[in-house]
Structures are given as structure tokens and as C-alpha cells.
N, C-alpha and C positions, 0 to 999 in steps of 0.2 A: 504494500500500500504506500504510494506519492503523496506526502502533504503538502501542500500549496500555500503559500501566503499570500492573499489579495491586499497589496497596500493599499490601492485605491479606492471611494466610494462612501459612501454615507450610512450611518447609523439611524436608523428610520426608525423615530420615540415617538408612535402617534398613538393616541387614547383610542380605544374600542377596538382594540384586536381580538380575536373572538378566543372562546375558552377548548380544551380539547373534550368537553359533552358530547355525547353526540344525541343526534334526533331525528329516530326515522319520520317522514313525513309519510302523510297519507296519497295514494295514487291522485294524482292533479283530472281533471277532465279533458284536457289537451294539452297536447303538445307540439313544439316547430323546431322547423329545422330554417335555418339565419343563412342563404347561400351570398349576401354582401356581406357578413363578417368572418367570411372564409378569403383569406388574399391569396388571388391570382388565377381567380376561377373564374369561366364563362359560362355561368350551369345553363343548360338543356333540360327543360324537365321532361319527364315520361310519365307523368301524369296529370291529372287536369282537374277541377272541381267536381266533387262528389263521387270520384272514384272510389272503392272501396282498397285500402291495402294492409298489409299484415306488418309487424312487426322485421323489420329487414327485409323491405320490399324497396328497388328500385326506386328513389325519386327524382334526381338528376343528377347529370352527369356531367365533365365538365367537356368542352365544344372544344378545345387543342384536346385535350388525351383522355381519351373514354376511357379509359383507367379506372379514372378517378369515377370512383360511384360511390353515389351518397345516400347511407338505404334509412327509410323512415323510424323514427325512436318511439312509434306507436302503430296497436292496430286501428285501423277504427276508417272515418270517411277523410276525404280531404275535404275539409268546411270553407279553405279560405288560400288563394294564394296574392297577397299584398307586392303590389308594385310601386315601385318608388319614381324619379326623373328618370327619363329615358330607360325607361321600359325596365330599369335593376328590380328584379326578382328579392326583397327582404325580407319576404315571413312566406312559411308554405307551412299551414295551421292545419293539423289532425287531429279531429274532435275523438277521444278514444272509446273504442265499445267499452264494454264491461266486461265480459270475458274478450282480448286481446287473440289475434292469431300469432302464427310465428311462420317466417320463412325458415328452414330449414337449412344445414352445411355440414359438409362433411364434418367428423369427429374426429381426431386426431388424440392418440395415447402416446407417452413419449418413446414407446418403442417405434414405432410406426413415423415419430419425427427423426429419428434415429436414419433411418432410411428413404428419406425425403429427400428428393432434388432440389436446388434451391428455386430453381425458375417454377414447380407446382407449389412450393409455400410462398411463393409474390402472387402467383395465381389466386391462392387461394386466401390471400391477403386482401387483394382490390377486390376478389369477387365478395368479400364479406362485408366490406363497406369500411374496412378498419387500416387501409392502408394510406389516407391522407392522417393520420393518426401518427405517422412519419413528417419530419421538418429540418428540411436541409440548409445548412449557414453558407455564405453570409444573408443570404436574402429572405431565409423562413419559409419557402415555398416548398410545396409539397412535392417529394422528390420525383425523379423517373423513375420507375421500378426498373426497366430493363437496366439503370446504371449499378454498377458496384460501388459503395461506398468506401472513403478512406478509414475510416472510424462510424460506429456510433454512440454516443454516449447518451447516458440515463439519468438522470437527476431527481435526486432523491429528497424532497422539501424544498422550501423556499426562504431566503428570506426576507423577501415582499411580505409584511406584515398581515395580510390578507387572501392568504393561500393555505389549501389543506393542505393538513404537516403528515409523514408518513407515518407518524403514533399513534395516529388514526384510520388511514385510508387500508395500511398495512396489518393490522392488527386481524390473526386468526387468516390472514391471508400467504402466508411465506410460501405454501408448499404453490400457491398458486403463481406465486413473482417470481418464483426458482423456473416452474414450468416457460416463460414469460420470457426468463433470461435463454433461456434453452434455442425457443424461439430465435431471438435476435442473434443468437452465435451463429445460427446456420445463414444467416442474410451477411454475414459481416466476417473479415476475420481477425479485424479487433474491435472489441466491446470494450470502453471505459462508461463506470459507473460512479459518479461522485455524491459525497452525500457530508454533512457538517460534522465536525468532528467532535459536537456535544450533543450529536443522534445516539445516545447511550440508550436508549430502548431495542436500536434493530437487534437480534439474536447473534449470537457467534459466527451462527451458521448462513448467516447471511453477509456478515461482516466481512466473509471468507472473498464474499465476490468485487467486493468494493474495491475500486484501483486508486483513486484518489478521494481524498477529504481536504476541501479548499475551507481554509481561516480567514475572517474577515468580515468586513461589512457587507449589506446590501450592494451590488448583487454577484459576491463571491459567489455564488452558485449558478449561475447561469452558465448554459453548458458554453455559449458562445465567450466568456469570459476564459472559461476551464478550458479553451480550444486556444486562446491566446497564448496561454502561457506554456500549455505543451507540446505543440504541434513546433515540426523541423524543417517545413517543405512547405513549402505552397499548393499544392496539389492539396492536402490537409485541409484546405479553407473551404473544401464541399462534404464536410462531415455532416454528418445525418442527426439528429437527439430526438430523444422521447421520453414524455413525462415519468414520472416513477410508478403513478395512478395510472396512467394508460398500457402500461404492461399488462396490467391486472386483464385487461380488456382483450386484450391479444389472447392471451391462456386461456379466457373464457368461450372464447372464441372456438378453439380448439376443442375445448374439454365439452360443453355443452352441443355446440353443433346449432347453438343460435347467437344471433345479432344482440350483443349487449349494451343495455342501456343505461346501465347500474352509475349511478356518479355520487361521490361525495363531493359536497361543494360548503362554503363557510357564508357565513353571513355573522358582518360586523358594519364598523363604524358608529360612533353618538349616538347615533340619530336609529339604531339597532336597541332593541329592549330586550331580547336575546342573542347575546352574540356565542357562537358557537357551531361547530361540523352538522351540518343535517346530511342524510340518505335521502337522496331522492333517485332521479332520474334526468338523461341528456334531452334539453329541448324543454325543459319545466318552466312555465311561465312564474315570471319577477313575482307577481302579487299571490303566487301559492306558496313561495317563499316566506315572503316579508307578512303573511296571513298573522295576526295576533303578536308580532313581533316588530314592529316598528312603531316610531313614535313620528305621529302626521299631525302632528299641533302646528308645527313650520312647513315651512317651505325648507324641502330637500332635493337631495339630487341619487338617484340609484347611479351609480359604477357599478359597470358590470367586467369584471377580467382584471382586476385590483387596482389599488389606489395610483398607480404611476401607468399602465402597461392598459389598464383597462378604456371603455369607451360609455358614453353618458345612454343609458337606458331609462325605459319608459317603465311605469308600473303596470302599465299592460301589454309590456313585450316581454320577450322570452331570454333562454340563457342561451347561447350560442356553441356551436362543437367543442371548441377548446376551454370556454369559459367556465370556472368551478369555483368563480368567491363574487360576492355581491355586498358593498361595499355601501352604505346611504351615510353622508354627511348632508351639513346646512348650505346654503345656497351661500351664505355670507354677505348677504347684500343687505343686511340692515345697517343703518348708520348708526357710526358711533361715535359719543357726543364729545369734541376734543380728541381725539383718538390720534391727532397728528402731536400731541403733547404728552402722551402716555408712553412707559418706557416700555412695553409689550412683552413682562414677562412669562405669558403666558402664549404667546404666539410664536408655532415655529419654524424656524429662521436658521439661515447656517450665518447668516450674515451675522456682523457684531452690532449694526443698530440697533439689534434688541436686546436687551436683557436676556433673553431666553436662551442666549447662550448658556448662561450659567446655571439653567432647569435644568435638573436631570430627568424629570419627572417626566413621566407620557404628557401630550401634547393633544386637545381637538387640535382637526383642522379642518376650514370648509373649503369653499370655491372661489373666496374672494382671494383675488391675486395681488391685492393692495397696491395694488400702481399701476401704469399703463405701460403700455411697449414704446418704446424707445429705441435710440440708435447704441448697438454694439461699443462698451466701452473699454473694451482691451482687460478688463479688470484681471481674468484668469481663472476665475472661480470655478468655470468648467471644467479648464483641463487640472485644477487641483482633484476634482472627483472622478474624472473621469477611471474607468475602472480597464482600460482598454491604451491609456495611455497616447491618448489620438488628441491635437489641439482644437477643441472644438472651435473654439474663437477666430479660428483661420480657416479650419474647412466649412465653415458657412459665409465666410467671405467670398469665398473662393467659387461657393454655388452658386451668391448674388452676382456674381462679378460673371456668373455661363462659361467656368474653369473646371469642369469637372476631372478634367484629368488632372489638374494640380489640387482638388476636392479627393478625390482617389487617391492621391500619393501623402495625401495629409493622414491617411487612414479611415476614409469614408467606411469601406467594408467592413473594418471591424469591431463598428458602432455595433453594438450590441443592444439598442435602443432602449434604455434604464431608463430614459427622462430626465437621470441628475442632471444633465447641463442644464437643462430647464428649470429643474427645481431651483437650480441654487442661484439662476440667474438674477439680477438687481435689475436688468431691464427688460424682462419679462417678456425675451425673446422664446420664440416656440420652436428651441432649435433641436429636437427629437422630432417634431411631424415632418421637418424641413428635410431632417437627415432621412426620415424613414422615406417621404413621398422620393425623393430623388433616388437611392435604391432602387424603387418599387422601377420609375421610369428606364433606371437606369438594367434592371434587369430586361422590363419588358423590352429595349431594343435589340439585347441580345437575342431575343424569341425571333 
């Protein structure tokens, strides 16, 4: 086992991080599936209003590589499919029966994956709907299956303050995350698995499989972080990862011979009167969620996909494929009285204008970004955090200025998309959506 020290990155002390309870919830009445919070997909659907489908039935598919199939997280009708501008497909709504069908898949026992080609376990990967459940760095798209990967790596927790931790999603589950690892050896023929080095609950027997334990702040654990600092070759920068909960998914996959929907996901933030892991399921609408657990006196805002990483949801949309924390703080837009003369110990800041430096104590925090955007003022503060060692201060100049290849060589690709520069910025520049949208374009022209 490689330990890693993450110098860089931020200590993220925010109030309402959820507890490890957990709560099964009750089966919801419907559920969706989100094909705009999937990046880099052109879905096709195969189905159409009021059709009838099963549990792991075809719904679309993406228009470059019919690989990719995306099967339904319910049985029941299709009640609704919601279009956005220009025709973007956002909600495909399955009203669920009561008794639920199931599509069926082959079973796989480990003797039988023992024996396995690897091109029938990609087969039988995409054909189950669980192979966009893969994400390849630097750009987070959903790989080629027909490619070979340099690596893939696992990651085990987070520490985005609003993520299921593995003491949870894991627990009574090992003989299934072994089955899981089993899996990804035969796609790959090296597997790194990181996980924090005060996960003093996983078992011995599992510890066994761990290759590296990265030290550090927020977000030492990001597999795209943990690629930085061990990878020798460039070639390396098309490594593959997957969550440490979505192995579970893979093995279920296999062992049962149906489409799993099973998700532990957290719900926190203030504005949370239960914060803690619930059992539900993928595709569960926000307010099944936040039902009897939320506090609606204010005006708030639902996150959905964590406090930095996540995007602003509605109380009557849904959770998305990758999404598993939902996160409600305060709008922040009430006025406060002198607030330009208060020393703001209580609001957090990396900055030294506040006092809040010297809080060790957890922290609310809403959506007021107290100041407005501004022009770039050299300060530093990003590339202090930055956890990837890249000068953000200059590869956003470099983007404004239509320099991408001098953007590139500042280390654009191995923005790892945390938000700290953002976070910590004093001029409340948005320079994570800037880095991520140019990426995204910068992939698409390679297509």
C-alpha cells in the first residue's frame, strides 16, 4: 500500500453534514431518469409516452455510440417525457406499478467470470445499462468500451462533506465489493483502489486490496487528483474510475441477473431537519427525499450532487444517475443590517477579512456570494489551493484571451474540477464552469 500526501486544497468546516443513521425510505410513486445531467450524451429515446416498461428496459440511447444504453430505474408507464430549449430531453418520468416487472440478464458466478472473455463482460456491461457507470479522465466522459484502459481506479469515500461514506454504503456488503473488484480486474490490468487513511472500519480483508491511501484535505480523494501524482506517462491521463458504491452495482449485476436500482444517497445541509444516509433508489424524486425532513419556513435552495460539484434542483425534480447527496441550504439573500461593518465570525471564508479565520467550528453556509464579479486580480489564492498544482489565474486568462493551447500547457486537463478556485476567489470569478465548459468544447472537437 502507496501513501500519498495531498499538500494542496481546502479543509471544508460546513455545518449540517449528515450523521452515519441510516433510513430506509418507503418505495416513491415514480421515478426519472435526467439524460441533460449525463455529459456528452445525444440520447435517442426508444420509447415514447404511455408505453408500458419493466425494470431495465431500454430507454435511450446515446446517437455517436449505441453502447451506451440507459435502461429505466422503474417498472411501470412512461407518464411524462419533459423537454427543455431546443428540443434537450431533461426528465423521462415512470409512474411505477405496484408490483414492478424486471428485465432479465444473464447470471454470472465467479467461477464462470473466471472464464470470461473480456470483450462478452463489456458486452454484457453496456447490454445491462451499467457501463456508462465507467468515467474516463481528463474529461469525465463515458469511456469506449472497445478501448483498453491505462488504469482504473476506485475510490473509496469522499471528502466532499456531503457524500455517502463507505461505513455505510459498505457495511454487510464486502463479499459483494470483492465480487465487484473481481469484475474490474478482468477489464483492466491494473486496478488502483484509494480510500483515506482514517477508513479504520473497512475489514483487513479488504484493506488487503487497497493500493493507495491519499492524506489530506478536500479533495485528496479524487481519483483525478490520485492520477496526478502517480501516473509516469502521459498515455496514463485516459485512466478510467468508479465510485466505490457503484461497484456494488456491477456485482449485483452479475449475481442477480437484474438491472439494479438500489442507491444510498445522504441528505444534509441547515436547512435538513434530518440529516443522514437514506436507502432509496436511482431516479427518486427531491421531495420523496426531503418528505418530513426539511425545514420550508425560508426560502432555500436543493443541491443536488454536493455542495461544490453538485447543480441547483427543483423540489419537484429528481436525482440524477451519478447523483447520491442532496444538499438544501438558505438562498442568503436576506439583508443584513450593517453587515458591511460586522467582523463575520461566523461566515466562511479562507480569506483573512473575516474573523472566521480563527473559527474552528463548523460553519452554515448559503448562496449569497457577498460580492459581485469582478476583474481577475493576480491575488493567487487559487493556485494556493489548487490541488493539481495548475495556475488557475493564468489559464483563465489564457481562455479569455482564445489561447487554448497556452490554457493547455498551463495545465487545463488536469483541473480536476473541485470549485476551490472558485471558492476561494475574492472576485467571484466562476472559474470551475469556465475551466469545465472549455474541456467539455475542447473534447467535443476532438469527436
Amino acid at each position: 500500500m502507496t501513501s500519498i500526501r495531498i499538500r494542496k486544497g481546502y479543509d471544508i468546516n460546513i455545518a449540517g453534514t449528515p450523521s452515519c443513521d441510516v433510513e430506509k425510505l418507503e418505495k416513491p410513486t415514480r421515478v426519472a431518469l435526467l439524460p441533460e445531467r449525463i455529459p456528452f450524451i445525444k440520447p435517442r429515446l426508444k420509447v415514447k409516452i404511455d408505453d408500458q416498461v419493466n425494470v431495465g428496459s431500454p430507454v435511450f440511447e446515446d446517437k455517436r455510440n449505441p453502447d451506451f444504453i440507459f435502461l429505466s430505474p422503474g417498472g411501470g408507464r412512461i407518464s411524462k417525457i419533459d423537454y427543455g430549449p431546443r428540443r434537450i430531453i431533461k426528465e423521462i418520468i415512470i409512474a411505477l406499478d405496484q408490483d414492478e416487472g424486471y428485465e432479465t440478464f444473464p447470471m454470472i458466478n465467479e467461477t464462470h467470470l473466471e472464464d470470461m472473455e473480456r470483450e462478452a463482460l463489456v458486452q454484457m456491461l453496456t447490454a445491462g445499462g451499467l457501463w456508462p457507470l465507467f468515467r474516463e479522465l481528463p474529461f469525465r466522459n463515458i469511456p469506449n468500451p472497445q478501448s483498453l484502459p491505462p488504469s482504473i481506479i476506485i475510490s473509496l469515500g469522499s471528502r466532499e462533506p456531503f457524500q455517502p461514506v463507505p461505513e455505510v454504503y459498505l457495511k454487510d456488503k464486502i463479499d459483494l465489493f470483492e465480487f465487484g473488484i473481481k469484475i474490474l480486474n478482468k477489464l483492466t490490468g491494473t486496478l488502483f483502489i484509494s480510500a483515506s487513511p482514517d477508513n479504520n472500519f473497512v475489514p483487513d480483508r479488504l484493506n488487503t486490496h487497497v493500493t493507495h491511501t491519499c492524506e489530506g484535505v478536500y479533495p485528496a480523494d479524487d481519483p483525478g487528483v490520485l492520477l496526478y501524482y502517480i501516473k509516469k506517462h502521459p498515455d496514463e491521463n485516459r485512466s478510467w474510475y468508479i465510485n466505490g458504491q457503484d461497484v456494488l452495482l456491477l456485482a449485483m449485476l452479475f449475481k442477480t441477473g437484474k438491472y439494479p436500482v438500489d442507491r444510498t444517497v445522504v441528505l444534509g445541509g441547515t436547512l435538513a431537519t434530518e440529516k443522514k444516509h437514506l436507502q432509496t433508489r436511482m431516479g427518486v424524486p427531491l421531495n420523496h427525499i426531503t418528505k418530513g425532513r426539511a425545514d420550508n419556513t425560508g426560502a432555500g435552495r436543493h443541491i443536488v450532487g454536493g455542495i461544490f460539484n453538485g447543480y441547483t434542483g427543483s423540489e419537484d425534480s429528481y436525482m440524477g444517475f451519478y447523483e447520491t447527496s442532496l444538499v438544501l441550504i438558505p438562498e442568503g439573500d436576506e439583508k443584513e443590517f450593517v453587515g458591511f461593518a460586522r467582523p463575520g465570525f461566523n461566515k466562511p471564508s479562507r480569506s483573512r477579512t473575516f474573523l472566521s479565520l480563527l473559527n474552528k467550528s463548523s460553519m452554515a453556509v448559503d448562496c449569497n456570494c457577498h460580492g459581485e464579479v469582478r476583474a481577475c486580480i493576480n491575488c493567487g489564492f487559487c493556485a494556493e489551493v489548487c490541488p493539481v498544482d495548475i495556475l488557475p489565474q493564468f489559464t483563465y486568462k489564457s481562455i479569455l484571451a482564445d489561447e487554448i493551447e497556452e490554457a493547455l500547457n498551463h495545465g487545463l486537463l488536469d483541473c480536476v474540477e473541485c470549485c476551490l478556485c472558485t471558492y476561494v476567489c475574492p472576485s467571484k470569478v466562476e472559474l470551475r464552469n469556465l475551466f469545465k465548459e472549455t474541456k467539455k468544447a475542447y473534447f467535443l472537437e476532438q469527436l
